[in-house]
Backbone as a printed PyTorch tensor [residue, N CA C, xyz], in Angstrom:
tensor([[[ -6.2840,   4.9870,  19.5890],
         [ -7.7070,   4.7580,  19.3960],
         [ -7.9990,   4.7010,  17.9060]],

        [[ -8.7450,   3.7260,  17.5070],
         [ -9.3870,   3.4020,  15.8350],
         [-10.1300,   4.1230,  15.5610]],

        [[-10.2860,   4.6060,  13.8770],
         [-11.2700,   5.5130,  13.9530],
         [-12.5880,   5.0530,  14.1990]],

        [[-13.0290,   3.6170,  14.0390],
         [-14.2400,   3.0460,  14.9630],
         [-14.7410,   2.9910,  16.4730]],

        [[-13.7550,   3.3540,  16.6980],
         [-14.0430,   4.0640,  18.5220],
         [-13.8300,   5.4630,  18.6840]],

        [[-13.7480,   6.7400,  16.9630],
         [-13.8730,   7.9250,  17.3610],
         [-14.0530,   8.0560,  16.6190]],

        [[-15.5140,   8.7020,  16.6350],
         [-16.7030,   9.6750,  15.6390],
         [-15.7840,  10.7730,  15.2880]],

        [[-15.1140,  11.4460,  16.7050],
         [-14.7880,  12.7820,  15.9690],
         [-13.3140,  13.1680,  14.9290]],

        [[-12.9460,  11.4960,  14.7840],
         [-11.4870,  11.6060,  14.0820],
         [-10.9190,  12.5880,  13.2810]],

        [[ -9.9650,  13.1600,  13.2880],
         [ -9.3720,  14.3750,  12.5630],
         [ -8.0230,  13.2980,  12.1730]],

        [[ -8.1110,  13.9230,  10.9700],
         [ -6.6750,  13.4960,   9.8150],
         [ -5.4730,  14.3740,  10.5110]],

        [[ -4.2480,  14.0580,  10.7650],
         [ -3.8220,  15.0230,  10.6300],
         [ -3.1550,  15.7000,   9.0300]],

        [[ -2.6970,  16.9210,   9.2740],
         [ -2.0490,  17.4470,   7.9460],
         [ -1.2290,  17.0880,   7.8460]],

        [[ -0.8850,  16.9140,   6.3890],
         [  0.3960,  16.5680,   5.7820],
         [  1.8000,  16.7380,   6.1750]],

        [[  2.0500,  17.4370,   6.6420],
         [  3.2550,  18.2610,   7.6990],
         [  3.6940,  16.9980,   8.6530]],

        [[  2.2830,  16.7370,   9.3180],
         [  2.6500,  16.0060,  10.6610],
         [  2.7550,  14.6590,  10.0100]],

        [[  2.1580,  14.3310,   9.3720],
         [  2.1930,  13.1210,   8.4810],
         [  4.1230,  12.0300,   8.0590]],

        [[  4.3250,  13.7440,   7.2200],
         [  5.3670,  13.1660,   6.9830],
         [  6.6750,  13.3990,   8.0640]],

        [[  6.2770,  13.8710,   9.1090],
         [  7.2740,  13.8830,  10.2530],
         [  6.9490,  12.5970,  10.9000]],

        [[  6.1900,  11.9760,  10.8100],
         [  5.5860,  10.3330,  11.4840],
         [  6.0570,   9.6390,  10.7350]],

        [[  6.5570,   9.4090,   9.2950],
         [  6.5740,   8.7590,   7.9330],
         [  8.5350,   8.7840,   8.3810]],

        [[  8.7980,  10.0070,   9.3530],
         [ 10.6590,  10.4370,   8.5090],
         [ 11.1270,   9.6670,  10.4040]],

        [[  9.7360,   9.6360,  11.2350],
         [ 11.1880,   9.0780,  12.7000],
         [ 11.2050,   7.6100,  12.2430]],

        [[ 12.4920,   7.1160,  13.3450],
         [ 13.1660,   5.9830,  13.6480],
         [ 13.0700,   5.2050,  12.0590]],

        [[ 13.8690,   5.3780,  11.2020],
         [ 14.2580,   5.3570,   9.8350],
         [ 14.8200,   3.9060,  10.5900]],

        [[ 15.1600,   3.3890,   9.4680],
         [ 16.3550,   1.7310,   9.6000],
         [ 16.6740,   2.0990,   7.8810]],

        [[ 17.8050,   0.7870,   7.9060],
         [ 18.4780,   0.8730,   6.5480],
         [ 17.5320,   0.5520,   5.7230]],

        [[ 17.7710,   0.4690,   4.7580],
         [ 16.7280,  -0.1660,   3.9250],
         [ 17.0390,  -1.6170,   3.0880]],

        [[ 15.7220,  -1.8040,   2.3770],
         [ 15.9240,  -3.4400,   2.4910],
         [ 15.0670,  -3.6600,   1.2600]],

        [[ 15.8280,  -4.5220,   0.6000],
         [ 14.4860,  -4.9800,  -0.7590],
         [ 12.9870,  -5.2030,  -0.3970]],

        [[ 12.6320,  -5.7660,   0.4110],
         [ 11.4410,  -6.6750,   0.3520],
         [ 11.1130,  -6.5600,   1.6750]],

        [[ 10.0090,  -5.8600,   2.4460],
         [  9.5610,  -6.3500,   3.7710],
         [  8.3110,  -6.8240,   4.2250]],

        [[  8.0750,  -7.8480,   4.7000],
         [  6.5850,  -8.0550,   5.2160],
         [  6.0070,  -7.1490,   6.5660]],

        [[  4.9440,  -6.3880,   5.6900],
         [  4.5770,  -5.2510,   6.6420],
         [  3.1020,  -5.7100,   7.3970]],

        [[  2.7180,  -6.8070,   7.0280],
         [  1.1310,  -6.9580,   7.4050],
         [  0.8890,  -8.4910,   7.2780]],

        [[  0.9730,  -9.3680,   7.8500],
         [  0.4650, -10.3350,   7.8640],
         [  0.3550, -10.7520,   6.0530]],

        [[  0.8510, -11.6970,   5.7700],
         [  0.7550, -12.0670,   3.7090],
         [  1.4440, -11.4070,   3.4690]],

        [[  1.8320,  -9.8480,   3.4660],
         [  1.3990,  -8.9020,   2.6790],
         [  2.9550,  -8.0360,   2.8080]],

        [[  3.9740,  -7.5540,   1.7580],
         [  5.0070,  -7.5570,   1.5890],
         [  5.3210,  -5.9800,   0.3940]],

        [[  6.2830,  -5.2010,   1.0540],
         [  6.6600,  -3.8440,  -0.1860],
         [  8.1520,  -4.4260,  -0.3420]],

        [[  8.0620,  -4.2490,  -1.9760],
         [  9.3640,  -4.5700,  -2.2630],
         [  9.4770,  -3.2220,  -3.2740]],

        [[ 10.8290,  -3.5570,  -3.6580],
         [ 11.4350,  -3.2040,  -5.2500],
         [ 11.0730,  -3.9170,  -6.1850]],

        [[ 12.0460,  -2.8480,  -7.3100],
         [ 11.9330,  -3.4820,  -8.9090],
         [ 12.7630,  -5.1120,  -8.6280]],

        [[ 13.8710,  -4.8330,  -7.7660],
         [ 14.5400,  -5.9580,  -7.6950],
         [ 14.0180,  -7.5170,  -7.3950]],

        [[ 13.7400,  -6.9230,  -6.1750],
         [ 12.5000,  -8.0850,  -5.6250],
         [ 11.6100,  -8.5300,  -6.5390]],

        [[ 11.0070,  -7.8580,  -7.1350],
         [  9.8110,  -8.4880,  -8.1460],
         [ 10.0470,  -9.1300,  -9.6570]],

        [[ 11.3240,  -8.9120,  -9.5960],
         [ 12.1270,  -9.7380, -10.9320],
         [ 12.7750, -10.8280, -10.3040]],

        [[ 12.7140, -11.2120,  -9.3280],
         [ 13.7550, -12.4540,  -8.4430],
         [ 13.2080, -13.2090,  -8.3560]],

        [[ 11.9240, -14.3480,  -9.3070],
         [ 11.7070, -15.5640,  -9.0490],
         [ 11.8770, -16.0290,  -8.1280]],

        [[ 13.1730, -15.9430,  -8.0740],
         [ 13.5190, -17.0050,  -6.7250],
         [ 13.2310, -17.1190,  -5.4990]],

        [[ 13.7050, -15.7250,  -5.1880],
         [ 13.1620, -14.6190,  -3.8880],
         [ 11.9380, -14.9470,  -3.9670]],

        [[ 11.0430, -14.5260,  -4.7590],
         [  9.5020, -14.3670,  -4.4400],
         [  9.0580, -16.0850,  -4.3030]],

        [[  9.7600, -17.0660,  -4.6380],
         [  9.3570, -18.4690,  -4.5220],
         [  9.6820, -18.3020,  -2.7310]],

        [[ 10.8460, -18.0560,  -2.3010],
         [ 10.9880, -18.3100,  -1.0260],
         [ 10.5290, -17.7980,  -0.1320]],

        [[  9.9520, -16.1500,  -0.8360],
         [  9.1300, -15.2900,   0.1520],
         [  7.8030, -16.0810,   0.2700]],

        [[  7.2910, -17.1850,  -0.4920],
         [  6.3940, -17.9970,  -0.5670],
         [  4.3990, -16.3220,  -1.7100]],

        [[  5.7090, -15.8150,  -2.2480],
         [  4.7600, -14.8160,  -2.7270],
         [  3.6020, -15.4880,  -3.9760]],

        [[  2.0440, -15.1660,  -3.7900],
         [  1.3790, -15.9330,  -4.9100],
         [  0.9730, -14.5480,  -5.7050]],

        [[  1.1050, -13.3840,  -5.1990],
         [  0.2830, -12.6770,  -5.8900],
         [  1.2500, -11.3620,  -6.0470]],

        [[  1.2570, -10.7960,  -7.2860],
         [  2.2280,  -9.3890,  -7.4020],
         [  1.4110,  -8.1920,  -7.5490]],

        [[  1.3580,  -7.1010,  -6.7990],
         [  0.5740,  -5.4750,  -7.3880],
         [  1.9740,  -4.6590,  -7.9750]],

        [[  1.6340,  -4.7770,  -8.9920],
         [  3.2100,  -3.5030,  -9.4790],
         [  2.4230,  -1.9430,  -9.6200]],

        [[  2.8370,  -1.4870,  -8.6660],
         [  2.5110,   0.1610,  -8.6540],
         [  2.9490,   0.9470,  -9.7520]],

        [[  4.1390,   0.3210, -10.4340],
         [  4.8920,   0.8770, -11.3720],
         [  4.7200,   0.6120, -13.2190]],

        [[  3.4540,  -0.0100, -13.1210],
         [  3.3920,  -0.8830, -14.3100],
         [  3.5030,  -0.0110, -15.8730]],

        [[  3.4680,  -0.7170, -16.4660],
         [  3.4170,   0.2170, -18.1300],
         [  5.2800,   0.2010, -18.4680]],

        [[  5.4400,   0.0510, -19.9990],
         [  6.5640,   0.2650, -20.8670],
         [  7.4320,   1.4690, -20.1400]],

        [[  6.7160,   2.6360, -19.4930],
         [  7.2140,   3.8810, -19.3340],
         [  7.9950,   3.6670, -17.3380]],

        [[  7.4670,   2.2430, -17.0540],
         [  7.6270,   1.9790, -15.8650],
         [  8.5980,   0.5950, -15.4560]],

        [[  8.0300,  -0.3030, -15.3650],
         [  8.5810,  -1.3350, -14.6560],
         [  7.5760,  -2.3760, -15.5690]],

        [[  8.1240,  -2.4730, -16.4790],
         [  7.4850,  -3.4000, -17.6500],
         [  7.3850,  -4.6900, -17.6360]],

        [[  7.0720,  -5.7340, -15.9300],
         [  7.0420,  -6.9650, -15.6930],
         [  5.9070,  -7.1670, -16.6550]],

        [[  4.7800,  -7.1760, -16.1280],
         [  3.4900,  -7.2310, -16.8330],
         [  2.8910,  -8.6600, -16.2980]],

        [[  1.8950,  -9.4980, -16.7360],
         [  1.5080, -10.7400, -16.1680],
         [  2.1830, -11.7020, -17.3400]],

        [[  3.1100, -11.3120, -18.5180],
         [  3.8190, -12.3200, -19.1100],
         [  5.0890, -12.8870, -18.5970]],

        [[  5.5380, -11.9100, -17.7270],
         [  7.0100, -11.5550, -16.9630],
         [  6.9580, -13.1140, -15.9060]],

        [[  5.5930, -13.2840, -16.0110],
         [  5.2790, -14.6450, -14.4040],
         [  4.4710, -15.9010, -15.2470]],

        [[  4.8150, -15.9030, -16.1840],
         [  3.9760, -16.9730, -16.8740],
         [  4.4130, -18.3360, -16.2190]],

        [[  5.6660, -18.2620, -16.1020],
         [  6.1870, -19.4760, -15.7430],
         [  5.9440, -19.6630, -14.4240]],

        [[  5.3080, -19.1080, -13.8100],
         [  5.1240, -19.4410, -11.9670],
         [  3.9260, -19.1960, -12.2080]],

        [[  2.7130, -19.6230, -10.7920],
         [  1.3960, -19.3020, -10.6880],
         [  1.1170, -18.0290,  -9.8770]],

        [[  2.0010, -16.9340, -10.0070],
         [  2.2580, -15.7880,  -9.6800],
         [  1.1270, -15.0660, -10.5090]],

        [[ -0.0090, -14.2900,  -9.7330],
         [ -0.8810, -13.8860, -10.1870],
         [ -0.7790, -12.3860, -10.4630]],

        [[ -1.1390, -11.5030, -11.2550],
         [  0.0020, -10.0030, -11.2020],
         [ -1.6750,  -9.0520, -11.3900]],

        [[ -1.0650,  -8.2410, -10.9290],
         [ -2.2980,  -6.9240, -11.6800],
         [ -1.1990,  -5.7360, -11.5130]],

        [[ -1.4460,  -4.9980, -12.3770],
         [ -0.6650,  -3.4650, -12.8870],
         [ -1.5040,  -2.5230, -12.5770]],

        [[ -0.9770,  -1.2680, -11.9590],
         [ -1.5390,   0.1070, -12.1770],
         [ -0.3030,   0.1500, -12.1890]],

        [[ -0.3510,   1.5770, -13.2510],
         [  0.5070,   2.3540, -14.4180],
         [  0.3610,   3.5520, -13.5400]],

        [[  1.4160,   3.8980, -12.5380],
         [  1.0920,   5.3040, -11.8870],
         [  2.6930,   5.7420, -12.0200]],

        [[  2.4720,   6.7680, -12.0770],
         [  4.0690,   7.8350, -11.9780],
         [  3.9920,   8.4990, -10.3140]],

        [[  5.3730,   8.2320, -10.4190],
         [  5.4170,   8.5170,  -8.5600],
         [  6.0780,  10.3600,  -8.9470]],

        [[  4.5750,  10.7090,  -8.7730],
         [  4.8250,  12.0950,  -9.0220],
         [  3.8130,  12.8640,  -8.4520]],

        [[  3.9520,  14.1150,  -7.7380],
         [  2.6910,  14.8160,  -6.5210],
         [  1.9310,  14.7640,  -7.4080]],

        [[  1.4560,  15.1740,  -8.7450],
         [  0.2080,  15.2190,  -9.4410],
         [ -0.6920,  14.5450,  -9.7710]],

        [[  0.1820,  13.1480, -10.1150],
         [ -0.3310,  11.7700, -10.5270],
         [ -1.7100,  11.4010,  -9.2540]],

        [[ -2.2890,  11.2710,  -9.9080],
         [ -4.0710,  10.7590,  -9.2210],
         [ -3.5460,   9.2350,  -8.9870]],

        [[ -3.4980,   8.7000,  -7.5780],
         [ -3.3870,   7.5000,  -7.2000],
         [ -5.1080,   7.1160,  -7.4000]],

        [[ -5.4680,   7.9300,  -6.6590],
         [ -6.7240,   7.4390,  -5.6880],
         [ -7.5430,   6.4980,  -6.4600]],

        [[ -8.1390,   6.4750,  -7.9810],
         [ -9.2090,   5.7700,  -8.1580],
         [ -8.1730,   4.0520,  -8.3820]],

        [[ -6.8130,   4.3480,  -8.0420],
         [ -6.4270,   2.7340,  -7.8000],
         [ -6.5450,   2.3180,  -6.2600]],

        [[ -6.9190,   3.3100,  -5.2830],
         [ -6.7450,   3.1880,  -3.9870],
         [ -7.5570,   1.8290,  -3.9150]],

        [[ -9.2430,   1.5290,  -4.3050],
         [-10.1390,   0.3620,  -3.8160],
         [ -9.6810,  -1.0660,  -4.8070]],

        [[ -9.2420,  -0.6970,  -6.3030],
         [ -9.3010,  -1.8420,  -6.7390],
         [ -7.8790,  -2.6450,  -6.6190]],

        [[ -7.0120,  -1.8470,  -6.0040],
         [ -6.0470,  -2.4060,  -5.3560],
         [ -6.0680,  -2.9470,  -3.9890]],

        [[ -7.0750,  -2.3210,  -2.8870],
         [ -7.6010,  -2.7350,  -1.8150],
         [ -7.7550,  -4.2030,  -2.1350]],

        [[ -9.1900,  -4.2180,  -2.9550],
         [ -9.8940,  -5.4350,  -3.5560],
         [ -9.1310,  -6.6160,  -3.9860]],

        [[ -7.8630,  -6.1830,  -4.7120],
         [ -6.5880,  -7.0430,  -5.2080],
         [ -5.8530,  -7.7600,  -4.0450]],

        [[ -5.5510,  -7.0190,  -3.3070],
         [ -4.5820,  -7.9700,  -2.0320],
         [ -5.5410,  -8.6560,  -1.3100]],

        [[ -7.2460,  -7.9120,  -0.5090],
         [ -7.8750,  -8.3360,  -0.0310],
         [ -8.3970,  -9.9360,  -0.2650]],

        [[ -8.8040,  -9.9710,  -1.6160],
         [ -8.9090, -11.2280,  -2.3470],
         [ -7.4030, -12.3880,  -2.6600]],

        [[ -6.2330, -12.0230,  -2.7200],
         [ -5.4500, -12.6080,  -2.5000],
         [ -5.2980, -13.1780,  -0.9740]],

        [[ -5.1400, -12.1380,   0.1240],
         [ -4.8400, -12.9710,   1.8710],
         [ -6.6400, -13.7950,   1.9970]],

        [[ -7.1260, -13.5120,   1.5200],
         [ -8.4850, -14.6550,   1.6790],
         [ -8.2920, -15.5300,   0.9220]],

        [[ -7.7710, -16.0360,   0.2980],
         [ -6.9340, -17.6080,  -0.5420],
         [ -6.3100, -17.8540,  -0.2080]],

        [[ -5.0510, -17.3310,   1.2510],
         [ -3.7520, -17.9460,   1.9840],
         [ -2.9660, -17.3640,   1.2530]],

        [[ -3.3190, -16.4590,  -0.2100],
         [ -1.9610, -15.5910,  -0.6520],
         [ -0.9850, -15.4110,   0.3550]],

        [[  0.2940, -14.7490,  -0.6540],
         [  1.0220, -13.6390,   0.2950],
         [  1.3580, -12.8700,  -1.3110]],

        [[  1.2230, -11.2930,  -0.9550],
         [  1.4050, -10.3360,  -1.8770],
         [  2.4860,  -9.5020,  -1.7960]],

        [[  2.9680,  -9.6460,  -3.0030],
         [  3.9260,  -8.5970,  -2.9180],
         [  3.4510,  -6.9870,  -4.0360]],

        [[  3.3690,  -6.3710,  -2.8490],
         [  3.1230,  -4.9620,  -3.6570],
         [  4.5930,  -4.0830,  -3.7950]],

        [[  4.7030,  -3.8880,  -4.8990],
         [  5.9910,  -3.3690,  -5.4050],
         [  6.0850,  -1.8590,  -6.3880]],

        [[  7.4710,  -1.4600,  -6.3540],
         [  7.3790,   0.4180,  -7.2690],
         [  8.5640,   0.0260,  -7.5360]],

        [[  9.2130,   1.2660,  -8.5570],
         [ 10.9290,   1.3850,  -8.3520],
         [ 11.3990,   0.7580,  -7.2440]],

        [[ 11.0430,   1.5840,  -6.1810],
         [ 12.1100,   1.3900,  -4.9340],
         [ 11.3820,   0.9220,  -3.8760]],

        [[  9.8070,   0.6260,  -3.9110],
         [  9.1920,   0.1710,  -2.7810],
         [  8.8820,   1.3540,  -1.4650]],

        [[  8.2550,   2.4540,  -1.8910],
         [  8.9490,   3.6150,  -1.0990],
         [  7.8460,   4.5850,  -1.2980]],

        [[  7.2010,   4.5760,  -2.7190],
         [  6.2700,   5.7140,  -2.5500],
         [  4.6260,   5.2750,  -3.5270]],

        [[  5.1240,   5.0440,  -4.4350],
         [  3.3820,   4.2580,  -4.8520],
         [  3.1530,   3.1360,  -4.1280]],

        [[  4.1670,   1.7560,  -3.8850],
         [  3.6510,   0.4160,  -3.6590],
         [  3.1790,   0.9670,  -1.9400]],

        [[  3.9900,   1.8100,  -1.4860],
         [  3.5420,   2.2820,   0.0160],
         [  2.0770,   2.8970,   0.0800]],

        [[  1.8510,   3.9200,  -1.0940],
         [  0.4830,   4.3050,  -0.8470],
         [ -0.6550,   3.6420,  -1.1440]],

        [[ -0.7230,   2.3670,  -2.1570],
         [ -1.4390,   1.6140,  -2.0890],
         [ -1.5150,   0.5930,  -0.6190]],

        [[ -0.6890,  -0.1290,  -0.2740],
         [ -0.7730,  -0.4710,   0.8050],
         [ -1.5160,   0.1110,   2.0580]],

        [[ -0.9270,   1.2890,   1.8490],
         [ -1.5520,   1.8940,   3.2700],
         [ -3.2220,   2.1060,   2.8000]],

        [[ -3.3840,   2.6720,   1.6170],
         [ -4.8350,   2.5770,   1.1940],
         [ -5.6350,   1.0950,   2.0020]],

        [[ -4.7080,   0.2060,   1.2160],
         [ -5.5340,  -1.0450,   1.7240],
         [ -6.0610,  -1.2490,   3.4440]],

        [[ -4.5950,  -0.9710,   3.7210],
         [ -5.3840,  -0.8370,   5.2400],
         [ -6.1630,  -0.4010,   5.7800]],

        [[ -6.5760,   1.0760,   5.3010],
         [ -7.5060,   1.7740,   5.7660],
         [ -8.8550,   1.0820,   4.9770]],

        [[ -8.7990,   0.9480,   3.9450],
         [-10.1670,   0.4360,   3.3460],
         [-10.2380,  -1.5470,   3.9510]],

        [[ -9.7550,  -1.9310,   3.9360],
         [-10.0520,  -3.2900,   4.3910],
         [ -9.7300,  -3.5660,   5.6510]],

        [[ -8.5510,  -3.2580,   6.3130],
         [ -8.5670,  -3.2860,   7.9560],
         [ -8.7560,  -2.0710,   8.7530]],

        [[ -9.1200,  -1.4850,   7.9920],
         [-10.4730,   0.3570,   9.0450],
         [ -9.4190,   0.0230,   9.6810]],

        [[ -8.2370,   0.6420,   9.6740],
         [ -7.0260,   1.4220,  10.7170],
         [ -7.1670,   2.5450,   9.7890]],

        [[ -6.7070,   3.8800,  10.6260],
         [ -6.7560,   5.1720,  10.4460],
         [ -5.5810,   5.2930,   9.7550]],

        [[ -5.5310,   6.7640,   9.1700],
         [ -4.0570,   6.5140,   8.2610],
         [ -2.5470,   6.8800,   9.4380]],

        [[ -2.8410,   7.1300,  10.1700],
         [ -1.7820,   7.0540,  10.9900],
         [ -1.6200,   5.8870,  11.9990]],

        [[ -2.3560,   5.4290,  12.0590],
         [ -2.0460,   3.6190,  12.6170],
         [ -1.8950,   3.0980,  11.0370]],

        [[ -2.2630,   3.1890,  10.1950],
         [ -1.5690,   2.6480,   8.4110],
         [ -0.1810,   2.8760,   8.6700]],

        [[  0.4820,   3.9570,   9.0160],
         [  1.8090,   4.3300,   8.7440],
         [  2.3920,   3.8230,   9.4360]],

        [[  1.9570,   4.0820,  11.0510],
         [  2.4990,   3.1310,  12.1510],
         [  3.2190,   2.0020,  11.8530]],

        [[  2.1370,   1.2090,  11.1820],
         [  2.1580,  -0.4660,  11.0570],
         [  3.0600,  -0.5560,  10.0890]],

        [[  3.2120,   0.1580,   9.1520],
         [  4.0220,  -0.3390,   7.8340],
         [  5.4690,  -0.0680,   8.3140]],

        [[  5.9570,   1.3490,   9.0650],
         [  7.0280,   1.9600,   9.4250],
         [  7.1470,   1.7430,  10.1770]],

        [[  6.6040,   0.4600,  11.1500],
         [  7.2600,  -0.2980,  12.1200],
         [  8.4130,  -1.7020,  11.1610]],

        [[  8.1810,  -1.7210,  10.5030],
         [  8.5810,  -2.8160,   9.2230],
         [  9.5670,  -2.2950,   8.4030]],

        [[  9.2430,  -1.3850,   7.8380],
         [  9.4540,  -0.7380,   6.3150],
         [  9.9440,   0.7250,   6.3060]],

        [[ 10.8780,   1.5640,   5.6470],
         [ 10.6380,   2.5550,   5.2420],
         [ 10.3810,   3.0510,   4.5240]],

        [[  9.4240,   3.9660,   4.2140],
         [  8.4750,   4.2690,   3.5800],
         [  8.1590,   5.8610,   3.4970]],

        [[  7.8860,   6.6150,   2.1050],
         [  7.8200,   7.8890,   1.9630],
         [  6.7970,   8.2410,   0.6780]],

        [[  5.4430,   8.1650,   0.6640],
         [  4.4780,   8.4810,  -0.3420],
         [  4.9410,   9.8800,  -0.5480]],

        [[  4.9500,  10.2930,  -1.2770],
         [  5.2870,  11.7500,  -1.7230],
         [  4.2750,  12.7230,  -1.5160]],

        [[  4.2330,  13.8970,  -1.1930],
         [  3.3000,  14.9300,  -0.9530],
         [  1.7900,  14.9430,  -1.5990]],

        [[  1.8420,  14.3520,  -2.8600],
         [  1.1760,  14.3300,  -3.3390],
         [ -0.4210,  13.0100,  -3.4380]],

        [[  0.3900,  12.0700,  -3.2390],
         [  0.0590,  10.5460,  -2.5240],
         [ -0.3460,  11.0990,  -1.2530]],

        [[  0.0730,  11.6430,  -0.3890],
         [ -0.2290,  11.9550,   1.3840],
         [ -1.2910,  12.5780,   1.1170]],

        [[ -1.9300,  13.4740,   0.6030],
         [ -2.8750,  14.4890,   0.2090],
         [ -4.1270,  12.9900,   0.1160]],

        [[ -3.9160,  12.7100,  -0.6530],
         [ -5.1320,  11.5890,  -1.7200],
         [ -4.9760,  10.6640,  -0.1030]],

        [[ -4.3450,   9.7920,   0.2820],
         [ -4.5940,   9.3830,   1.8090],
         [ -5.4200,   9.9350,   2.2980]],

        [[ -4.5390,  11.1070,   3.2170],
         [ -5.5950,  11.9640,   3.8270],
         [ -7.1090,  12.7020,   3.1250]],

        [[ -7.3650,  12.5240,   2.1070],
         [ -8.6350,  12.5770,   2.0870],
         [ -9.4270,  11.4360,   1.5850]],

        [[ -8.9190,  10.2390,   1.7070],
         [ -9.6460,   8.7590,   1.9710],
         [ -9.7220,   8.4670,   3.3070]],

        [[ -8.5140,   9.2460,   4.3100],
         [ -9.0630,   8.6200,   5.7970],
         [-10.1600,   9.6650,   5.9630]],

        [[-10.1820,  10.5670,   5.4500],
         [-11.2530,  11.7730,   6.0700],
         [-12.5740,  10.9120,   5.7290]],

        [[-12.6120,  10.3820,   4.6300],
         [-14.0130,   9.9380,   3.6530],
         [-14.4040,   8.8920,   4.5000]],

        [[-13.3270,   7.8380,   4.5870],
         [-13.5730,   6.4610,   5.7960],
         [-14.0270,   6.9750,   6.3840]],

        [[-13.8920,   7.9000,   7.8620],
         [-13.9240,   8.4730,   8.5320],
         [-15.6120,   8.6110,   9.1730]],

        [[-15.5440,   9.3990,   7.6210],
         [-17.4730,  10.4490,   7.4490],
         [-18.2730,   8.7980,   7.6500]],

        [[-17.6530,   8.1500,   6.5320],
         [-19.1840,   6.7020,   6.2860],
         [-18.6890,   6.7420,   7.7100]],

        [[-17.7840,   5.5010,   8.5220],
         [-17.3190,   4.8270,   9.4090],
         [-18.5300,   5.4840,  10.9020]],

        [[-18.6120,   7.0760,  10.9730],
         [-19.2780,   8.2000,  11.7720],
         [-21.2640,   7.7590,  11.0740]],

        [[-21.1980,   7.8540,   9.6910],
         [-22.1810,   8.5770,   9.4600],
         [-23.1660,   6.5310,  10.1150]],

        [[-22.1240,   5.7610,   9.9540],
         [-22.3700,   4.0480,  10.0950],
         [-22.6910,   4.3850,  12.1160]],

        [[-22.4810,   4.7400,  12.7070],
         [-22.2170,   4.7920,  13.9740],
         [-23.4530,   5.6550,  14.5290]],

        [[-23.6390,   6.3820,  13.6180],
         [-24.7490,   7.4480,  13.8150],
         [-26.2000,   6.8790,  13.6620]],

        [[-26.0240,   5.5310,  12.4940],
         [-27.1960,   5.2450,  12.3650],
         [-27.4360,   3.7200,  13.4750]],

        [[-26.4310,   3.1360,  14.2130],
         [-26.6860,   1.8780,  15.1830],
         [-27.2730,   2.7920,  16.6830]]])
């Protein structure tokens, strides 16, 4: 059930979270399309021209961006019409994802409404490019964060770090409140 067909949605805790995040694992894989356009890769993947020509990719989110990170940048794609945006996040429990959670939403959202396909990318594709993603879902396709995880880790494996799971779970809680407080007022 969506959290649009339940007012009384409860998040679960982090615990259960990442026991949903750790079953039916597969090997792992550079690059997967987890959502319709919409694709988690690696550092590898997102330096492969080539790859990303055949993945038919128009648009890059590097989770990893900055000198101290994964230093593609939007000069790295000059030569393709590969459109890029950077957040500079450290895949670390402390590191504040969240105020990239919407304008990264906003970033892919506006790419699959042009026929994009995006590739959101980290080091390893595994713990920032995952928590933005799943952000997106919840903010642009209102799935709960455990139908987010569902969907991606039917595809992908995937592990936001404790700290990332926290900042989730209190964006599905927030969705949640409007999504209720929206329901309360029809």
């Amino acid at each position: 059930m969506s959290q649009e067909e339940e007012p009384g949605h409860e998040t679960p805790q982090t615990h259960d979270l990442l026991g949903l995040l750790l079953k039916n694992r597969r090997p792992p894989s550079p690059a997967n399309q987890v959502w319709p356009g919409l694709y988690i890769g690696d550092v590898a993947t997102a330096k492969d021209k080539g790859l990303l020509g055949t993945l038919g990719v128009t648009h890059v989110l590097n989770a990893a961006d900055g000198p101290q990170h994964i230093d593609t940048g939007a000069v790295y794609y000059d030569d393709t019409d590969i459109v890029y945006y950077g957040v500079e996040a450290a895949d670390h429990k402390t590191f504040d994802l969240s105020p990239f959670f919407h304008p990264a939403a906003e970033f892919i959202q506006y790419a699959l409404a042009q026929k994009g396909t995006v590739l959101v990318h980290c080091a390893r594709g595994v713990s920032r490019s995952a928590a933005l993603v799943l952000a997106f879902l919840m903010i642009r396709e209102h799935l709960s964060l455990v139908d987010a995880i569902k969907a991606v880790c039917s595809h992908r494996n995937i592990l936001p770090n404790a700290g990332f799971l926290r900042q989730l779970h209190h964006l599905d809680t927030s969705l949640a409140a409007e999504r209720s407080r929206m329901f309360d007022r029809s």
